[in-house]
C-alpha positions as CSV (number, residue, x, y, z in Angstrom):
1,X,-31.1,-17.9,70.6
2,X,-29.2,-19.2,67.7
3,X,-25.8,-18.1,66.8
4,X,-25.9,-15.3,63.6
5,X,-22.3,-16.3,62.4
6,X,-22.7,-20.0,62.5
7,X,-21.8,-21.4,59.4
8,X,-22.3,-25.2,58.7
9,X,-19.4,-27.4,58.2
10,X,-18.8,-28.6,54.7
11,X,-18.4,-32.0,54.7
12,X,-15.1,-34.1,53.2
13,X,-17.3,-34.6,49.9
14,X,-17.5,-31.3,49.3
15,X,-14.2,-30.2,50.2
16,X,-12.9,-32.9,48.2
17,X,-15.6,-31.4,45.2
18,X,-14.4,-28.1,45.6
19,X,-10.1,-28.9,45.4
20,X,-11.2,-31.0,42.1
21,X,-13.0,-27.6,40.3
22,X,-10.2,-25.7,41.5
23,X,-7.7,-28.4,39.7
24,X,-9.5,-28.3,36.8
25,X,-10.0,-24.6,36.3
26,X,-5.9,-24.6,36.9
27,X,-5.5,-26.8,34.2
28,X,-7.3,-24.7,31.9
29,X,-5.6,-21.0,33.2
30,X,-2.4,-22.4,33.1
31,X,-2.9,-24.4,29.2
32,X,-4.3,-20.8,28.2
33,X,-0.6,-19.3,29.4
34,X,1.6,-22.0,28.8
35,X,0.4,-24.4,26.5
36,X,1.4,-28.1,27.6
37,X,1.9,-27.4,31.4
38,X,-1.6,-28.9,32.2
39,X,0.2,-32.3,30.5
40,X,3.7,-31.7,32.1
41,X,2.4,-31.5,35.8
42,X,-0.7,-34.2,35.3
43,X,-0.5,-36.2,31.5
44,X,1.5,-37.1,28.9
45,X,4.7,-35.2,30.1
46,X,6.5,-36.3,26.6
47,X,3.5,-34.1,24.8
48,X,4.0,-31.3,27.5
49,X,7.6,-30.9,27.2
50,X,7.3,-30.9,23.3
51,X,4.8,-28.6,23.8
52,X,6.4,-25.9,26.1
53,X,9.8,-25.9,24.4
54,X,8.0,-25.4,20.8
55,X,6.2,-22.2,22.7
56,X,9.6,-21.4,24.4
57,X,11.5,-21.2,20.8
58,X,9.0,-19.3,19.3
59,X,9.2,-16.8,21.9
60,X,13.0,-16.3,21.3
61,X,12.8,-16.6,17.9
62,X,10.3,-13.2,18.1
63,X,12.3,-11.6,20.9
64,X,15.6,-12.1,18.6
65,X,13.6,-10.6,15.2
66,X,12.5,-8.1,17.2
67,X,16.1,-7.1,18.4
68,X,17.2,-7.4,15.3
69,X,14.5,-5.2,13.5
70,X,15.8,-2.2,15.7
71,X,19.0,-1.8,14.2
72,X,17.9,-3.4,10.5
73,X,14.2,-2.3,10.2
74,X,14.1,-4.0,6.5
75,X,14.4,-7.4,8.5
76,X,10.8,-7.3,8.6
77,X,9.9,-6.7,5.6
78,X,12.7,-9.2,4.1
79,X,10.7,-11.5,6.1
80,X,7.0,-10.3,5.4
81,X,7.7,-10.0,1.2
82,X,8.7,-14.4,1.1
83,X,5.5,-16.3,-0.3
84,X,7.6,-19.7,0.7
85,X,8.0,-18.3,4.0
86,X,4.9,-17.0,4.5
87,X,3.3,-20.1,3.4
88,X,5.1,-21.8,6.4
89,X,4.1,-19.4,8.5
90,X,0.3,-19.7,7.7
91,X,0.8,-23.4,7.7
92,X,2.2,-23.1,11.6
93,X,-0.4,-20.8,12.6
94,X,-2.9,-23.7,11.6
95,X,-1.8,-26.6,13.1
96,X,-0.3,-24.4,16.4
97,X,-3.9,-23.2,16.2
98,X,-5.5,-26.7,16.2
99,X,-2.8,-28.1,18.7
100,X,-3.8,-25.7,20.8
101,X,-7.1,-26.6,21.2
102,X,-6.6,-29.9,21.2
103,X,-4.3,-29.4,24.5
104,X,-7.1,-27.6,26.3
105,X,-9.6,-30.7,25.3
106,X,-6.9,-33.3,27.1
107,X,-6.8,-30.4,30.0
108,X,-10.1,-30.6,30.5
109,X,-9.7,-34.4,30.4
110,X,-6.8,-34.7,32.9
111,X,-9.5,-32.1,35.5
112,X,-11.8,-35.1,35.5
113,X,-15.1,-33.8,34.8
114,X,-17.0,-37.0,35.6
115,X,-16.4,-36.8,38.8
116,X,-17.2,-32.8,39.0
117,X,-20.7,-32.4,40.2
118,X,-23.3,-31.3,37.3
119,X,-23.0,-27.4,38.4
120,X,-19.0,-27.7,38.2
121,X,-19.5,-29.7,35.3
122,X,-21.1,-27.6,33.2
123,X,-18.4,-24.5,34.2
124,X,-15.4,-26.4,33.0
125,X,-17.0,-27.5,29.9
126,X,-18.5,-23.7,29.2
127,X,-14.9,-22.2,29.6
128,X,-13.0,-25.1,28.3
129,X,-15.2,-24.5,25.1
130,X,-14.7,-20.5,24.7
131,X,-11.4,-21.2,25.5
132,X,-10.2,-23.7,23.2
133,X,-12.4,-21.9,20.4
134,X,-11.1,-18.6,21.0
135,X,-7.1,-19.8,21.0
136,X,-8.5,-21.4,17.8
137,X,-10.5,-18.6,15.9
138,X,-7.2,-16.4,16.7
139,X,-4.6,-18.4,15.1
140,X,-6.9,-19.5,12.4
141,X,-7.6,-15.7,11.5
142,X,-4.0,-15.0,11.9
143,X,-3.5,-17.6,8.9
144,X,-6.1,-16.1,6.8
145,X,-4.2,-12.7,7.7
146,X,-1.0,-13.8,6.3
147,X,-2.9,-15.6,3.3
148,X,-4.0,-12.7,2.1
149,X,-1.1,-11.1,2.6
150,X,1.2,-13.8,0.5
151,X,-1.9,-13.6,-2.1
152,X,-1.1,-9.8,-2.5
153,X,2.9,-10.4,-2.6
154,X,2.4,-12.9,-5.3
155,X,-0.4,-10.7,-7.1
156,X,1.5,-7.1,-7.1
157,X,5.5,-8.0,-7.2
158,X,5.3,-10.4,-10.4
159,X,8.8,-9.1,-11.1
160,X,12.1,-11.4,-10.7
161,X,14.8,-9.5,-11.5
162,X,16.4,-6.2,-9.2
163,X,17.2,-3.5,-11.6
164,X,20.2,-0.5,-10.5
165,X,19.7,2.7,-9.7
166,X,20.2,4.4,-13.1
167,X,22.6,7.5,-12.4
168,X,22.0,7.3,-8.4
169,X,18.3,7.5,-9.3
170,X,15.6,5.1,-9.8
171,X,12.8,6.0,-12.0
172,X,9.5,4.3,-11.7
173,X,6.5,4.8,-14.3
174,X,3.5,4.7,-12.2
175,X,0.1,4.5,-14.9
176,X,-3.4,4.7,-13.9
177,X,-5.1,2.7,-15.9
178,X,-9.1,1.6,-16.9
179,X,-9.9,-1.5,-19.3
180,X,-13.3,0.7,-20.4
181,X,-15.1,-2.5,-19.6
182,X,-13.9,-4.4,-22.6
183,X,-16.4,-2.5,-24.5
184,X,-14.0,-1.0,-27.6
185,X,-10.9,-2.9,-26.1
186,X,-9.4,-6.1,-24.4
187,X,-6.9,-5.1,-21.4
188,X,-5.6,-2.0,-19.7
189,X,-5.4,1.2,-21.4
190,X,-2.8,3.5,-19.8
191,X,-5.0,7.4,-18.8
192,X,-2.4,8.4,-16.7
193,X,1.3,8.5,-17.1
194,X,3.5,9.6,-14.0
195,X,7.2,8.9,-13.5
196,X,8.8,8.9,-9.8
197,X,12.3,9.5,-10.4
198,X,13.7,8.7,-6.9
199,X,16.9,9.7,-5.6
200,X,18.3,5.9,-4.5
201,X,19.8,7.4,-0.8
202,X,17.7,10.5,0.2
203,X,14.1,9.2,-1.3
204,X,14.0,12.9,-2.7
205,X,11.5,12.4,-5.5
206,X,10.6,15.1,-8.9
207,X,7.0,13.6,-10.1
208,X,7.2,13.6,-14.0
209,X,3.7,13.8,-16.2
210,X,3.2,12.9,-19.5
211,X,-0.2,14.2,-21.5
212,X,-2.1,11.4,-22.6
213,X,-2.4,13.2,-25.6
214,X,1.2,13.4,-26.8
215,X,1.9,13.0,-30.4
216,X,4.8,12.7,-32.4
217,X,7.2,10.8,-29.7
218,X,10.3,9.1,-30.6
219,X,10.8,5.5,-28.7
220,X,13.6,4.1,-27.0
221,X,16.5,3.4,-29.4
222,X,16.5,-0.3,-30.6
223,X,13.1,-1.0,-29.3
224,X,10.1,-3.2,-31.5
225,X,8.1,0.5,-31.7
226,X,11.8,2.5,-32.4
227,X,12.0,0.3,-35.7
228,X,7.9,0.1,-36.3
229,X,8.3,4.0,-36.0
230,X,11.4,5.4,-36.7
231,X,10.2,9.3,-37.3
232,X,8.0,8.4,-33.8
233,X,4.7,7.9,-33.2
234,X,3.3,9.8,-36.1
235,X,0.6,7.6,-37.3
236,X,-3.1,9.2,-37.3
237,X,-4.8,10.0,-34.5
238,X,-1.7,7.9,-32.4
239,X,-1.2,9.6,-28.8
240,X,0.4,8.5,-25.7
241,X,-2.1,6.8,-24.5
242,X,-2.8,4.4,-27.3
243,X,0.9,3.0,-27.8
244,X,0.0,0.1,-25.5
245,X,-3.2,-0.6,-27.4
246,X,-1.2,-0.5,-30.7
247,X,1.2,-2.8,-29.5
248,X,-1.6,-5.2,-28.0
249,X,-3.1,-5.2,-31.1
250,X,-0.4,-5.9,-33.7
251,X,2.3,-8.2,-31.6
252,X,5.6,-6.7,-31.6
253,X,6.6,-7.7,-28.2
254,X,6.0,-11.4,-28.5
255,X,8.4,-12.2,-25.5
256,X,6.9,-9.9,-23.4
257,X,4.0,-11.2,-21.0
258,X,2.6,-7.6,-21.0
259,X,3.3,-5.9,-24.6
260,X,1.4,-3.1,-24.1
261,X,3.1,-2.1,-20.9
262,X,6.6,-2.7,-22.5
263,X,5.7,-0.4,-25.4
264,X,5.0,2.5,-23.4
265,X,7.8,1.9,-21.1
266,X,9.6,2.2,-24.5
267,X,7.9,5.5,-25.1
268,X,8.2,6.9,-21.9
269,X,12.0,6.5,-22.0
270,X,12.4,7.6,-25.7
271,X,10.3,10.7,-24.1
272,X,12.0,11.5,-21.0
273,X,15.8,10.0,-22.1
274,X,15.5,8.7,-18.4
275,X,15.9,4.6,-17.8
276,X,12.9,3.1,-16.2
277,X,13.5,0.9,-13.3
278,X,10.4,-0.3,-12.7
279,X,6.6,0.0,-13.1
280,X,3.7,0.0,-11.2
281,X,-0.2,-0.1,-12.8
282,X,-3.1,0.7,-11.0
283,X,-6.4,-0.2,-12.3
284,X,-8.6,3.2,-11.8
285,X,-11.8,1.4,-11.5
286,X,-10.3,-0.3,-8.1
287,X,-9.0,2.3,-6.6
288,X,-11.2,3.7,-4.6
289,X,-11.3,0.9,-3.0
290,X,-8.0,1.9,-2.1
291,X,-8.6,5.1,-1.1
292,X,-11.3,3.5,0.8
293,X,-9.7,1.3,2.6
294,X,-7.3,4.0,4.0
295,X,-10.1,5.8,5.4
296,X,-9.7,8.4,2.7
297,X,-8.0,10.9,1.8
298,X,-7.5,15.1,3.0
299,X,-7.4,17.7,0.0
300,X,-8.0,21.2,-0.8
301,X,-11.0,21.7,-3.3
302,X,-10.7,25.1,-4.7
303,X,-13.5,24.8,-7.1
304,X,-16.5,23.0,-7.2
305,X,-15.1,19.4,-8.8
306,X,-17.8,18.0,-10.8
307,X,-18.7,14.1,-10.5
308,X,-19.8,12.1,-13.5
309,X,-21.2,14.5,-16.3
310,X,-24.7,16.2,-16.4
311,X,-26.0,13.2,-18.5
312,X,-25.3,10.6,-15.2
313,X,-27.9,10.6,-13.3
314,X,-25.8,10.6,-10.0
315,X,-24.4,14.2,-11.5
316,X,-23.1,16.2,-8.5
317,X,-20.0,17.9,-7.1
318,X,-17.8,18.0,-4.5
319,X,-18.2,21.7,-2.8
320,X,-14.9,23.5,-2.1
321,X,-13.1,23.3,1.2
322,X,-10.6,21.2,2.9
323,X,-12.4,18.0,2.8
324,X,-11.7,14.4,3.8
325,X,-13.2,12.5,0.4
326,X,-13.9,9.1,0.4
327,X,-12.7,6.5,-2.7
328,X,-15.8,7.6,-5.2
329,X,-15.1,11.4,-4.4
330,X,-11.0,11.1,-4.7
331,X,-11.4,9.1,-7.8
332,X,-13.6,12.3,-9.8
333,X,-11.2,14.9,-7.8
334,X,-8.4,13.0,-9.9
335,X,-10.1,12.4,-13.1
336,X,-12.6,14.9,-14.0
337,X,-12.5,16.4,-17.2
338,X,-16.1,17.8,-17.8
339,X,-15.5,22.3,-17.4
340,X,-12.1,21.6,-16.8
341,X,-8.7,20.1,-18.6
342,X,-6.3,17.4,-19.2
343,X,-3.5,19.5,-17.8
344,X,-5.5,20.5,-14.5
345,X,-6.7,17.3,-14.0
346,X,-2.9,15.7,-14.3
347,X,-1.7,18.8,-11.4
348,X,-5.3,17.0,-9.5
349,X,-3.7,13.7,-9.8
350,X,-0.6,15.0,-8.1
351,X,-2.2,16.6,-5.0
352,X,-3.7,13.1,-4.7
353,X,-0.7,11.2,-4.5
354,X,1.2,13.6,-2.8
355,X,-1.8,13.5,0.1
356,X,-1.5,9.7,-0.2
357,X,1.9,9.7,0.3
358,X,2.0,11.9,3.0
359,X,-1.5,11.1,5.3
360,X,-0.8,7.2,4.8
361,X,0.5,6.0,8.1
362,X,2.0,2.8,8.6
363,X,-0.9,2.6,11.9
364,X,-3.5,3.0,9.3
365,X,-2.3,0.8,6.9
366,X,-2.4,-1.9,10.2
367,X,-5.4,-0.8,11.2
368,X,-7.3,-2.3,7.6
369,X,-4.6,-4.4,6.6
370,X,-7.0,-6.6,5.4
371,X,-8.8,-4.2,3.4
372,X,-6.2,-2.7,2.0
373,X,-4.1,-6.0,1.0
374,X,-7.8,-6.9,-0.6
375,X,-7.7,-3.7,-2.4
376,X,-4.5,-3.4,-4.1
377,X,-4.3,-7.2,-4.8
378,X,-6.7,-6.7,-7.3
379,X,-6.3,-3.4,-8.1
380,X,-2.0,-2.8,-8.4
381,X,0.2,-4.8,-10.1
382,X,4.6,-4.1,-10.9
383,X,7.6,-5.3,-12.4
384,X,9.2,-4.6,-8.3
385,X,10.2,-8.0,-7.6
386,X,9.6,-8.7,-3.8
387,X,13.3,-8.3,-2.9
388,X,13.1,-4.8,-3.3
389,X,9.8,-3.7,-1.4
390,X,12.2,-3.4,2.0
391,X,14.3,-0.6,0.1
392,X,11.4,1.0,-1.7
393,X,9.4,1.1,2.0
394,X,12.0,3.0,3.4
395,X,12.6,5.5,0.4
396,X,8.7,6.4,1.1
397,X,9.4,7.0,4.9
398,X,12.3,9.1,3.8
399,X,10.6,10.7,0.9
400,X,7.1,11.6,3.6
401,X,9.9,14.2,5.2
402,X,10.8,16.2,2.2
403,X,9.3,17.9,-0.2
404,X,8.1,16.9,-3.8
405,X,8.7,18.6,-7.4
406,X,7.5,18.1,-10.5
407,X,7.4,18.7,-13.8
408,X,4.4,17.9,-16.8
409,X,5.0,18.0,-20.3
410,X,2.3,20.3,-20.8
411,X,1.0,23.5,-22.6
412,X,2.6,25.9,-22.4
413,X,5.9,24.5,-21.9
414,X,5.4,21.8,-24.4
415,X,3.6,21.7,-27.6
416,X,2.0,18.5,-27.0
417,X,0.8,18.0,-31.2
418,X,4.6,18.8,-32.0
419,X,7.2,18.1,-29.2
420,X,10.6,19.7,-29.1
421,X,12.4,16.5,-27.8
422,X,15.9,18.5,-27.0
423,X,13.7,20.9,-25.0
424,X,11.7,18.0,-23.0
425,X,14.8,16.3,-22.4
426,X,16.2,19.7,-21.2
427,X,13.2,20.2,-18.9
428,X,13.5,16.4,-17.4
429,X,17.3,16.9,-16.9
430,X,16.7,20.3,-14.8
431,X,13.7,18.8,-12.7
432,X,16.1,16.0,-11.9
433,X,19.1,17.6,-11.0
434,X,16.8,19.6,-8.9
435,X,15.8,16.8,-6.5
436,X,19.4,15.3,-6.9
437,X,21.2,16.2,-3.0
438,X,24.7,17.2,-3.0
439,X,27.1,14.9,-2.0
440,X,27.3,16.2,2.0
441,X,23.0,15.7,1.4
442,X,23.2,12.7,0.8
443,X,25.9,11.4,3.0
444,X,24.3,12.8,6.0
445,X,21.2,11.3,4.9
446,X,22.5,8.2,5.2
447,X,24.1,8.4,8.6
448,X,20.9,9.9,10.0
449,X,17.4,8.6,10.8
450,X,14.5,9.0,8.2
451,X,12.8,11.9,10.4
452,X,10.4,9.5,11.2
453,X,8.2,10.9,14.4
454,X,8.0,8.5,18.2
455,X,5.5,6.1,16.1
456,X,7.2,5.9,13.1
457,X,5.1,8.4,11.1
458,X,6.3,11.3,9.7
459,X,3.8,13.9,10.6
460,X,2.5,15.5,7.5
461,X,1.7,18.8,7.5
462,X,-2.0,19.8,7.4
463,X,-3.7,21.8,4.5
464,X,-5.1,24.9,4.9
465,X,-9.1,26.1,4.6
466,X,-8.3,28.6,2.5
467,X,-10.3,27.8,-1.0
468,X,-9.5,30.1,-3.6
469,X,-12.1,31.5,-6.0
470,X,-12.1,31.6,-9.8
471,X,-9.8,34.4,-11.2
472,X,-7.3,36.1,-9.7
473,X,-6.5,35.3,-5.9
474,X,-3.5,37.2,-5.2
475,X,-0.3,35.3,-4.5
476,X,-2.0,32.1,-5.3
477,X,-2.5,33.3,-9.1
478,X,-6.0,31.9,-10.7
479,X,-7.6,29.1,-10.7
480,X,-9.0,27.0,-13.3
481,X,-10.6,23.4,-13.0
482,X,-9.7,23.2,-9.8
483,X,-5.9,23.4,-9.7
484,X,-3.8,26.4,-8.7
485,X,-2.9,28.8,-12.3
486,X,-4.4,28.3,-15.5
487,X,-3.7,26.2,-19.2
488,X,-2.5,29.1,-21.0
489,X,0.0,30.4,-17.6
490,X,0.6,26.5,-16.3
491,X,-0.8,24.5,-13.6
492,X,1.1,25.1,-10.2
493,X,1.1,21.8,-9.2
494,X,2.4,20.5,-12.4
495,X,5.3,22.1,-12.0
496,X,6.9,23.2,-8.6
497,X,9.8,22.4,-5.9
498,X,7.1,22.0,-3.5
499,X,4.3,20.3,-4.5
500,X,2.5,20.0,-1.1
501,X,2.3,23.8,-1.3
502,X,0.7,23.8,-4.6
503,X,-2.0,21.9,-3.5
């Protein structure tokens, strides 16, 4: 009777076939985690030593940013907001990508496969192939990555100077703006008007809005529209919202590469008698995408919020509630004026960019970088200049932990037809000194952390399901288009130490 565990010798052929797939599947394993070993122990040793140190360097160099970026977190972003470095960084994650795969082709040539057999063969060249394609399709897609990225740096941050913090403050005029499809205009028109004034060590930040329908302005002394209109902007039918038009249209800002945008910087400041540091304009028919490609935003919707108006044919609402809304359904929470107000609709556009603000993760912004650099590439553009996104990154972290006032030139604290400057600039001067920390504030806020959570998120708290209805609702007062209070009593979240609470 035969013996069960007999097992036939192999003979020296196929040992000898077997040692040669297991030397070729090493070369491959150990290319994949060191690139150029395969070369150093069995090619071109010159190629595998230039190979291996380059990886070598690179490693250190990370591990010593990385170091470094604990105790100076704007290292990162110094490095992340450089188009000329970025563009050598794409540049290396090409030809590293390419070099890469070339290094697994000459691996696979140094494992011999002619004199594999056909099965063996056929293995090495399968791996070998998702191999050196996969190394490749990475670092390939990590170039596109940081293309993009240098594409939005170059598209948002057009500005090239640093301005100071104007009185320990820096004040940023942030306009949503729509170009009406070029139908009665060429351009952006300014429908929003929001400044940030943001104190320059705690982040602490007052919200200031201006009515699109302010009349009767002065403009900032000196300035092309201070000497066009000297009495201010009393021309008829003239508001807020069509000084950048006006200056588009007859050319008094012939240096400026954006006229429009310099005249209502020019009326913002002659409004406010605050210095503006910077701007930022988004285009409103982009940002949803925005919105979007956060994965949306939280808010309480107290009233039914209607979208379009009842000739669209996609005429709906969105139904009170704490609801997560999506770009389309942020955008008409923000900007819908049909049963509603101007005045409600600018306290709307704060809860928004308060729950922006404080649901925006730097995980989620990760998560759809691409999406998001896509997005406000096309859709945000500033006078920032790229030097200053590191200090304006960690104002927002430091601003996510506190809380936000704000003020509106609105009914019935301001007559918006007639304007008592000496009042407004009264109003802006409180709000400010307000959200200005005292001196112990502010020192410990700069000897102590951000209050940033483990992940580096400051946990925002969440809103509660409690929907008040038209009228009267107790502490909350009434409620009117949708926005805590009223026209005629003033819009909670237009004016408030707290705006999250508002909301």
């Amino acid at each position: 009777m035969a013996d069960q565990n007999y097992r036939p010798q192999r003979t020296a052929a196929e040992r000898a076939s077997r040692v040669r797939f297991r030397r070729a599947m090493a070369l491959l394993l150990i290319t994949l985690l060191l690139p150029g070993s395969a070369q150093l122990v069995a090619g071109n040793r010159r190629v595998g030593r230039i190979a291996i140190w380059t990886v070598i360097g690179l490693a250190l160099t990370a591990v010593l940013v990385f170091l470094i970026s604990l105790v100076w977190q704007g290292l990162l972003f110094q490095l992340g907001t450089r188009p000329w470095l970025l563009g050598v960084l794409r540049l290396g994650l090409i030809v590293g990508g390419i070099a890469w795969a070339a290094l697994f082709v000459d691996a696979w040539r140094l494992g011999r496969p002619l004199e594999l057999d056909l099965k063996q063969r056929r293995i090495v060249v399968a791996i070998n192939g998702a191999l050196a394609f996969s190394v490749a399709a990475t670092m390939l897609f990590g170039a596109h990555l940081v293309n993009v990225h240098k594409g939005m740096v170059e598209t948002i941050f057009a500005g090239a100077e640093a301005a100071e913090a104007h009185n320990g403050r820096f004040n940023i005029l942030l306009a949503g703006a729509d170009s009406d499809g070029g139908k009665t205009r060429t351009g952006l028109r300014p429908d929003s008007l929001t400044v940030a004034s943001i104190d320059a060590i705690t982040g602490r930040t007052v919200l200031i809005g201006l009515p699109r329908n302010l009349q009767n302005f002065p403009f900032d002394d000196g300035s092309p529209m201070d000497k066009e209109f000297p009495r201010g902007f009393d021309c008829d039918g003239c508001y807020l919202n069509g000084v950048s038009t006006w200056a588009n249209d007859n050319k008094v800002y012939q240096d400026e590469k954006d006229p429009g945008m310099a005249a209502t910087v020019d009326a913002v400041e002659g409004i406010t008698d605050l210095q503006i540091s910077y701007y930022a304009i988004v285009d409103l028919n982009g940002f949803e995408e925005i919105v979007d490609a956060i994965g949306g935003v939280t808010l309480n919707v107290r009233q039914p919020i209607p979208v379009g108006i009842p000739s669209d044919d996609f005429y709906t609402h969105i139904e009170p509630g704490v609801k997560k809304l999506d770009g389309w359904e942020t955008l008409w929470y923000a900007r819908a004026r049909h049963d509603s107000d101007d005045y409600s609709r600018m306290a709307r556009q704060k809860c928004v960019l308060n729950a922006i603000l404080q649901q925006t993760s730097p995980a989620d912004v990760v998560r759809h970088y691409q999406d998001v650099a896509k997005a406000t590439g096309a859709t945000i553009t500033t006078s920032v200049p790229p030097s200053e996104i590191e200090l304006f990154s960690r104002l927002a972290l430091k601003a996510k932990s506190q809380k936000i006032s704000t003020l509106s030139l609105v009914p019935p604290v301001v007559d918006t037809a007639d304007p008592n400057m000496s009042k407004i600039h009264a109003e802006v001067r409180k709000a400010v000194k307000k959200a200005t920390p005292k001196k112990e504030e502010a020192f410990k806020s700069q000897s102590e952390s951000s209050g940033t959570g483990e992940d580096g998120e400051t946990k925002a708290p969440a809103p509660t399901n409690k929907p008040e209805a038209t009228g009267d609702s107790g502490k909350g007062g009434p409620v009117t288009g949708g926005s805590l209070g009223s026209r005629n009593k003033g819009y909670q979240a237009n004016e408030t130490d707290d705006l999250a609470s508002a909301c």
